[in-house]
C-alpha positions as CSV (number, residue, x, y, z in Angstrom):
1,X,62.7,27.3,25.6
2,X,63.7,31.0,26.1
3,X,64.4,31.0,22.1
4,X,61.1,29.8,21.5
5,X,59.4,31.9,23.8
6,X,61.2,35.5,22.6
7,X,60.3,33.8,18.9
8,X,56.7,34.4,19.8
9,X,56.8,37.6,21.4
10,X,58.4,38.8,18.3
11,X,55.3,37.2,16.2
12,X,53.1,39.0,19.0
13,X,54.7,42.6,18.5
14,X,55.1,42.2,15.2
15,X,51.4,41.3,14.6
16,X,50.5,44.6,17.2
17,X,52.4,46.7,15.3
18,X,49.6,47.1,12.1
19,X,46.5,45.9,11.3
20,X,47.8,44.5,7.8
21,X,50.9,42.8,10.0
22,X,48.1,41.3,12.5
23,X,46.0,40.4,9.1
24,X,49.3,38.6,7.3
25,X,49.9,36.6,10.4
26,X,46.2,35.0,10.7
27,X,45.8,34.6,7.1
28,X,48.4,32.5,7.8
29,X,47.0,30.4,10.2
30,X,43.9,30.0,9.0
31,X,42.2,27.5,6.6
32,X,41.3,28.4,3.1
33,X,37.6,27.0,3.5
34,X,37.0,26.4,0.2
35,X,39.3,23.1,0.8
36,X,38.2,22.0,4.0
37,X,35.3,22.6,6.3
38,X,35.7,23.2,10.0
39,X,33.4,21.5,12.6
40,X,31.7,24.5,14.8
41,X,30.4,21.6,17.0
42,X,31.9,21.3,20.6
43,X,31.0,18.1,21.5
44,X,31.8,14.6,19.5
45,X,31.2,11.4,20.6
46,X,33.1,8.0,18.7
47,X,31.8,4.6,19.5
48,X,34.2,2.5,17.6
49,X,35.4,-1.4,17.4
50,X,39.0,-2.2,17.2
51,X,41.4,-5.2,16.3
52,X,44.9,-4.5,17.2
53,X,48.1,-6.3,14.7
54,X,51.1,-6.4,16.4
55,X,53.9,-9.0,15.4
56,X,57.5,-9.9,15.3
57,X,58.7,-10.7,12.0
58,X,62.3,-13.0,11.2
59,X,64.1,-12.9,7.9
60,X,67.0,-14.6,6.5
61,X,69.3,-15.2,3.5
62,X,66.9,-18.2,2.2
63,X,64.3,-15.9,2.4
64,X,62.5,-17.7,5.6
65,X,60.3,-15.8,6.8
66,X,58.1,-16.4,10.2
67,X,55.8,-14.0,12.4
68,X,55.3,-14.3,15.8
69,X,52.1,-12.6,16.6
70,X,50.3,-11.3,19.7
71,X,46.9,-12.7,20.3
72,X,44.5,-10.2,21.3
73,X,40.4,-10.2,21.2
74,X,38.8,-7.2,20.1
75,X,38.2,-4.3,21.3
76,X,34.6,-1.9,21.8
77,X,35.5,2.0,22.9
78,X,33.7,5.2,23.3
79,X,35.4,7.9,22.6
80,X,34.4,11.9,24.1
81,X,36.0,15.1,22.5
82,X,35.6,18.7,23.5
83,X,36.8,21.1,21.0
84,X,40.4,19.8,20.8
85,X,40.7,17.5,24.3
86,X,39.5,13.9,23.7
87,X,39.5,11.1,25.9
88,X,38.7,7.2,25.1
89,X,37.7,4.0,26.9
90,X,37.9,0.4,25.5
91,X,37.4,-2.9,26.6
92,X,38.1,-6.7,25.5
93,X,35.4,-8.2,23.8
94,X,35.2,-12.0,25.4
95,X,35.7,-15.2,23.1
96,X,37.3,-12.9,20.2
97,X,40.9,-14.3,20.5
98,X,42.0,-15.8,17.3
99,X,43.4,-18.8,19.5
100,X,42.1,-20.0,22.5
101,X,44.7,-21.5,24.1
102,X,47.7,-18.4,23.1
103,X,46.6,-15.7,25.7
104,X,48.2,-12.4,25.4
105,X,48.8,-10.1,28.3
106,X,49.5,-6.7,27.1
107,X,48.7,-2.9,27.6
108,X,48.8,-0.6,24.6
109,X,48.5,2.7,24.5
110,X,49.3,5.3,21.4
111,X,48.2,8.5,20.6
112,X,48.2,10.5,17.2
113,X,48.0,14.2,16.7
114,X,46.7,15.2,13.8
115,X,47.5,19.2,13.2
116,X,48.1,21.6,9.8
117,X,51.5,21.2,9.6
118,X,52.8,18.4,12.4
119,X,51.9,15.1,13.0
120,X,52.7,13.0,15.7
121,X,52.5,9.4,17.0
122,X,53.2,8.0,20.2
123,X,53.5,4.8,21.6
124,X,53.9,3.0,24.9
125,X,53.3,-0.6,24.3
126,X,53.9,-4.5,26.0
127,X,53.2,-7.6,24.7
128,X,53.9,-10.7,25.8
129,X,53.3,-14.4,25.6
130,X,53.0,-14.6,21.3
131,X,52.6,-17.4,19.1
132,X,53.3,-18.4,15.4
133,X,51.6,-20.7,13.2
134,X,53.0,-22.3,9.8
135,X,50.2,-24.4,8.7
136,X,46.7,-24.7,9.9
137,X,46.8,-27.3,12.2
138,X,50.7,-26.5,13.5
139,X,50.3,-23.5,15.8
140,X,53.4,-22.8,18.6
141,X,52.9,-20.7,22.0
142,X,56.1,-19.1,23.2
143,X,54.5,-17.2,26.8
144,X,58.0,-15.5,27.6
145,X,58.3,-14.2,24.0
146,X,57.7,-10.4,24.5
147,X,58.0,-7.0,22.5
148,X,57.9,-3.5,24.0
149,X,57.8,-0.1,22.0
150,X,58.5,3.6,23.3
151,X,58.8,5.9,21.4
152,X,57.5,8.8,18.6
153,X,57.6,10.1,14.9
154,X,56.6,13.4,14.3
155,X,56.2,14.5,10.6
156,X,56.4,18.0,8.8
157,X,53.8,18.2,6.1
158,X,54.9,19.7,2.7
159,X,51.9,21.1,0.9
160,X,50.0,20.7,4.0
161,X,48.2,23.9,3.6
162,X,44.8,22.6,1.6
163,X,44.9,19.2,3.2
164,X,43.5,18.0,6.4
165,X,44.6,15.1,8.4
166,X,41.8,15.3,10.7
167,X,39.3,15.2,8.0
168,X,41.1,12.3,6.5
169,X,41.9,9.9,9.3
170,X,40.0,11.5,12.2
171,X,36.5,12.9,10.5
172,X,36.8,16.0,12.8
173,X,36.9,18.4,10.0
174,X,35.4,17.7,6.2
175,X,37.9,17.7,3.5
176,X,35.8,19.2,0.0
177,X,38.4,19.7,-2.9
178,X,41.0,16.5,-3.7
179,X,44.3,17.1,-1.9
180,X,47.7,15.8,-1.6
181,X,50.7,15.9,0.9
182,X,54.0,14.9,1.5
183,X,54.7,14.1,5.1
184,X,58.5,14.0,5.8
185,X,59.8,13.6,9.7
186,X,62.1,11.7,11.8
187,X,61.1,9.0,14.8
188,X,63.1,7.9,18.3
189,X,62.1,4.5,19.9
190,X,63.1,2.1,22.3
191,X,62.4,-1.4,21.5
192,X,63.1,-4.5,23.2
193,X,62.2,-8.1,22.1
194,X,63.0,-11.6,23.8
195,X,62.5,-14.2,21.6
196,X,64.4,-17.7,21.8
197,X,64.9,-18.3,18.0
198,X,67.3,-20.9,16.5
199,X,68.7,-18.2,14.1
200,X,69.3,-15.7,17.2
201,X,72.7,-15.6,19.2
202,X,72.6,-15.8,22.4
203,X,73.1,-11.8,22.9
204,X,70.2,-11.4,20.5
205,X,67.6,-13.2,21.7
206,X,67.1,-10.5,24.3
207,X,68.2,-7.6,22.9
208,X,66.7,-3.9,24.0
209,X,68.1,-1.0,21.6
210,X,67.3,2.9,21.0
211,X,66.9,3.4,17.6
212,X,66.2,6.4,15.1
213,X,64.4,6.7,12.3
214,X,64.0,9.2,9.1
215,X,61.0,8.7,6.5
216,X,59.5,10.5,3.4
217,X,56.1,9.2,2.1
218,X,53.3,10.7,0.3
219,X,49.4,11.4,1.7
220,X,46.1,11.8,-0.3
221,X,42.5,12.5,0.2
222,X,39.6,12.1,-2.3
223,X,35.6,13.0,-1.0
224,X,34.4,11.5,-4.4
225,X,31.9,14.1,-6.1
226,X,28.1,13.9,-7.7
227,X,25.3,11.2,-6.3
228,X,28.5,9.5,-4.4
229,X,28.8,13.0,-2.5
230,X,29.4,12.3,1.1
231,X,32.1,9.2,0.3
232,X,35.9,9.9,1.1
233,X,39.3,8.0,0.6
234,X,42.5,8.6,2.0
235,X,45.5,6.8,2.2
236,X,49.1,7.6,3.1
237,X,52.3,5.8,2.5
238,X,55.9,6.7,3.8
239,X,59.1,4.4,3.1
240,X,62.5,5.5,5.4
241,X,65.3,3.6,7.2
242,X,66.2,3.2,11.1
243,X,69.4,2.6,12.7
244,X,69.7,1.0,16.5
245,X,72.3,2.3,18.7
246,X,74.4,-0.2,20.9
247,X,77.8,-0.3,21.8
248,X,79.2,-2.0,18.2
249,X,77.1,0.2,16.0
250,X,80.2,1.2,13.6
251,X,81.5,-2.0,13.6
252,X,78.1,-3.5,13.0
253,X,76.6,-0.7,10.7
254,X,73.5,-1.4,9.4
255,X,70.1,0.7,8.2
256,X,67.2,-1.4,8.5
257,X,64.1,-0.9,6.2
258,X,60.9,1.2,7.9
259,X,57.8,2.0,6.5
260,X,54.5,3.3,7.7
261,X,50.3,3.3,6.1
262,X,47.1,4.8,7.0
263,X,44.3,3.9,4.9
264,X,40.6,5.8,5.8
265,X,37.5,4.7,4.1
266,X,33.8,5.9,4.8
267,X,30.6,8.2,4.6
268,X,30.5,11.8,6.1
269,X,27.5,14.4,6.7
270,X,27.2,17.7,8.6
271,X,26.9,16.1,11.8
272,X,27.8,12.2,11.9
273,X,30.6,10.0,10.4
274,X,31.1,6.3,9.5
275,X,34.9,5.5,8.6
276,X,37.0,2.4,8.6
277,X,40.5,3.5,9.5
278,X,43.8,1.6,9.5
279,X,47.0,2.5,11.0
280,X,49.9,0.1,11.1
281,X,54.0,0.7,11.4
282,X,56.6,-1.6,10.7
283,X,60.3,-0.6,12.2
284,X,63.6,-2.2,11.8
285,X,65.3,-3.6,15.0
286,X,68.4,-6.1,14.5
287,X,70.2,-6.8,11.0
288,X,73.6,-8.9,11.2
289,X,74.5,-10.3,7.5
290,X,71.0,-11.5,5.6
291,X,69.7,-12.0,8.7
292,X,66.9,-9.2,10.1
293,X,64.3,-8.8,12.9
294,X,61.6,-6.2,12.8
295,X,58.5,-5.3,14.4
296,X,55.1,-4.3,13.4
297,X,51.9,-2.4,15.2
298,X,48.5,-1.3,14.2
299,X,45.1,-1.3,14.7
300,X,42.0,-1.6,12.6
301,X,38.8,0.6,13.1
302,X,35.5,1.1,12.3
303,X,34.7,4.0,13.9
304,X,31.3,6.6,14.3
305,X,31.7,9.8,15.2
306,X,28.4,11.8,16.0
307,X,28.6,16.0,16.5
308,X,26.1,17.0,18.9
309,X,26.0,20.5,20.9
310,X,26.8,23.5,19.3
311,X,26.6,27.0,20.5
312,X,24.8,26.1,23.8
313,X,22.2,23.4,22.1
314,X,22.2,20.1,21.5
315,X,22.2,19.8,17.5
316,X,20.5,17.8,15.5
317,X,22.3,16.1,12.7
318,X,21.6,18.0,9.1
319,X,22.5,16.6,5.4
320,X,25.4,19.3,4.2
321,X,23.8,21.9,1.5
322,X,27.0,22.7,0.1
């Protein structure tokens, strides 16, 4: 902490020292606008539905694969942001379970940060009582089955100077000009499962390990021009490996596949937004021979976002004249 902090009274006297040294730094920091355009509105307000995907997935030599999933209804929020504090509420929709006898209990909570340079996620997140289903008519309720997640990844962004992850994924800034990224970043969980599984030992059917994780991926975002001016896609995709730490780790070395999307689809004006956005993470828990356990998190939105005071007065939302 004291490094950090003489690191930035260096910046500070090293910016005082001449105007051009004080121009040079906040050149640096600020966005060229001709790529994206910045939001002068203090107050935002997000109504959004949500479906949450969260699952425990079992693989083995014969390729077998079988998902035990958590059951949860969907989800109405309103969301309230003040320049850069936000806060959100949701609630369960009633009757929106996808099986009515499989009830979840669960609290979920994540947060992302989406900034220039660094992005983060965090998660602190409990499910249990889940439930697969093989065939239509064959479904199978396990209520002590459970999966918890703690954890982060953060993520440096290469070529992160032209592109904007809040415009992309968060409509809280407009991206104008095609841009591409390459996120790269490390993650640190701790993930616990209980699941009484045939292919399982006895010491791995409830089984609670910290585990690292390293990714590389690649990030895009395309506002599509002429009469379908206003329409954006991005999408991001990054593939990496985790290891879990327990007491045998070297003699049971083993990296286990990771990967991680966001997908963001919608229509954007000068002071409202209407985006589908995706986010889902799949991370490597338990590999012994052909056999491996992982588990997977997301959520679905269609979200709205609506800008409305600026400068003192309540705005009125204006088509973009650029």
């Amino acid at each position: 902490m004291g490094r950090i902090r003489f690191l930035a009274l260096l910046c500070i006297l090293w910016a005082g020292a001449s105007p051009r040294a004080a121009a040079q730094l906040f050149d640096f920091m600020r966005r060229d606008t001709a790529y994206v355009e910045k939001y002068h509105e203090l107050l935002t307000v997000r109504p959004f539905v949500q479906a949450r995907i969260t699952s425990i997935g079992i693989r083995d030599e014969r390729l077998f694969s079988k998902y035990y999933k958590a059951n949860t209804p969907l989800a109405v929020g309103i969301g309230l942001a003040w320049k850069m504090i936000g806060i959100s509420y949701t609630m369960d929709i009633p009757y929106t379970r996808a099986i009515d006898d499989a009830p979840t209990r669960y609290f979920d909570i994540q947060y992302h940060y989406y900034g220039r340079y660094i992005t983060l996620d965090a998660y602190a997140m409990r499910y249990r009582g889940l439930y697969s289903q093989e065939r239509e008519d064959s479904i199978s309720y396990q209520p002590k089955f459970y999966f918890d997640r703690y954890g982060f990844r953060v993520s440096y962004l290469l070529r992160g100077d032209d592109f904007s992850y809040a415009a992309a994924f968060e409509q809280a800034e407009r991206q104008k000009t095609m841009a591409v990224s390459f996120p790269m970043g490390l993650g640190g969980y701790y993930q616990h499962i209980s699941l009484n599984h045939p292919l399982l030992s006895e010491a791995d059917k409830d089984t609670g390990r910290f585990l690292s994780e390293a990714f590389l991926g690649i990030s895009a975002v395309f506002p599509f021009p002429d009469r379908f001016k206003g329409w954006f896609f991005a999408g991001e995709l990054t593939l990496g490996a985790s290891l879990a730490f327990h007491r045998e780790m070297l003699r049971d070395f083993a990296l286990m596949p990771s990967w991680q999307t966001r997908f963001s689809l919608g229509y954007t004006e000068r002071g409202w937004s209407l985006a589908t956005v995706l986010y889902f993470h799949s991370l490597g828990l338990l590999r012994k021979g052909a056999l491996e356990i992982d588990g997977q998190n997301g959520t679905l939105q269609l979200v709205a976002s609506w800008r409305i005071f600026r400068g003192g007065r309540w705005r009125i939302p204006q088509k973009s004249m650029d």
